[in-house]
C-alpha positions, 0 to 999 in steps of 0.5 A: 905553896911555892917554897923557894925563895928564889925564882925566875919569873916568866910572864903571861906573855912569854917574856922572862922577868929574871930571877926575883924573890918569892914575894916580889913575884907574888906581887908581880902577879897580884898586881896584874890580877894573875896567879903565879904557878910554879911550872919547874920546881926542880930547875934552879933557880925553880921557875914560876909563871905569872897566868891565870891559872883557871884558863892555864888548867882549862888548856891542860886538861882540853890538851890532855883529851885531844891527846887520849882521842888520838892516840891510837890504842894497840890492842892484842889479837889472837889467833889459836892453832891445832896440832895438827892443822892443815897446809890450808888452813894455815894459810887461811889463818896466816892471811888473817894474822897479816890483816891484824898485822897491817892494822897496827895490832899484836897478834898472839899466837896460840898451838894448844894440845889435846890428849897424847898430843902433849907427849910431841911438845917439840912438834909445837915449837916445829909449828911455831917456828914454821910460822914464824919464818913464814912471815920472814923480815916482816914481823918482829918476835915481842914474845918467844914461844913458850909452853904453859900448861896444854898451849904454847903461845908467842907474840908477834908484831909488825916490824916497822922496817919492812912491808907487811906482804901475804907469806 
């Protein structure tokens, strides 16, 4: 499967052999029992590694699932506002966003309008703006705030730089 012609040629234990013919370094591996995998090919000259290749794809595939078990995956919380909601349980839902905050999460925040309350659109973005510079440095914006149908919504983060405290 290995077109070049040219090769250089890096043994199982890390060793670099030089720069050989694709036969040469075939035979390097047959005669070690190994199979030779092109691990660069778009280096030149492309290098090849004399390894056994069940064992070398066993490894990859055990490192690619230690790796998606600790990655941590960030999910989009959301928190939804009324027009006209209360001083208190403004603060009520701040608290919760800044639990979902210090968890690592996004939190999408939603002000969704009901009948006539669509002809104040400006007290929306009032509202999101109010929040906003509630949390002051310590939320970065991912989203600006923006009206779609009945809800204006917008996505905010933890900025990594400053410590998320209560607003």
């Amino acid at each position: 499967m290995i077109r070049a012609s040219q090769l250089r040629v890096i043994d199982q234990d890390g060793n670099q052999l030089g720069v050989v013919s694709r036969e040469e370094a075939l035979q390097l591996a047959e005669e070690q029992g190994l199979d030779l995998v092109e691990i660069s090919p778009e280096a030149n000259p492309p290098v090849a590694k004399i390894i056994d290749w069940g064992k070398f794809n066993y490894q990859k595939t055990k490192q690619l699932q230690k790796n998606k078990r600790s990655a941590k995956s960030f999910e989009v919380k959301q928190m939804r506002f009324g027009l006209k909601i209360g001083e208190h349980d403004l603060g009520v839902k701040t608290r919760k966003i800044i639990g979902f905050l210090e968890a690592g999460h996004k939190v999408k925040i939603t002000v969704f309008y009901r009948g006539r309350e669509l002809a104040h659109k400006d007290l929306g973005f009032q509202l999101a703006d109010k929040v906003i510079a509630g949390f002051g440095e310590m939320i970065a914006v991912d989203q600006q705030p923006q009206l779609s149908g009945k809800q204006l919504s917008f996505v905010i983060r933890s900025n990594n730089n400053a410590k998320v405290k209560d607003a």
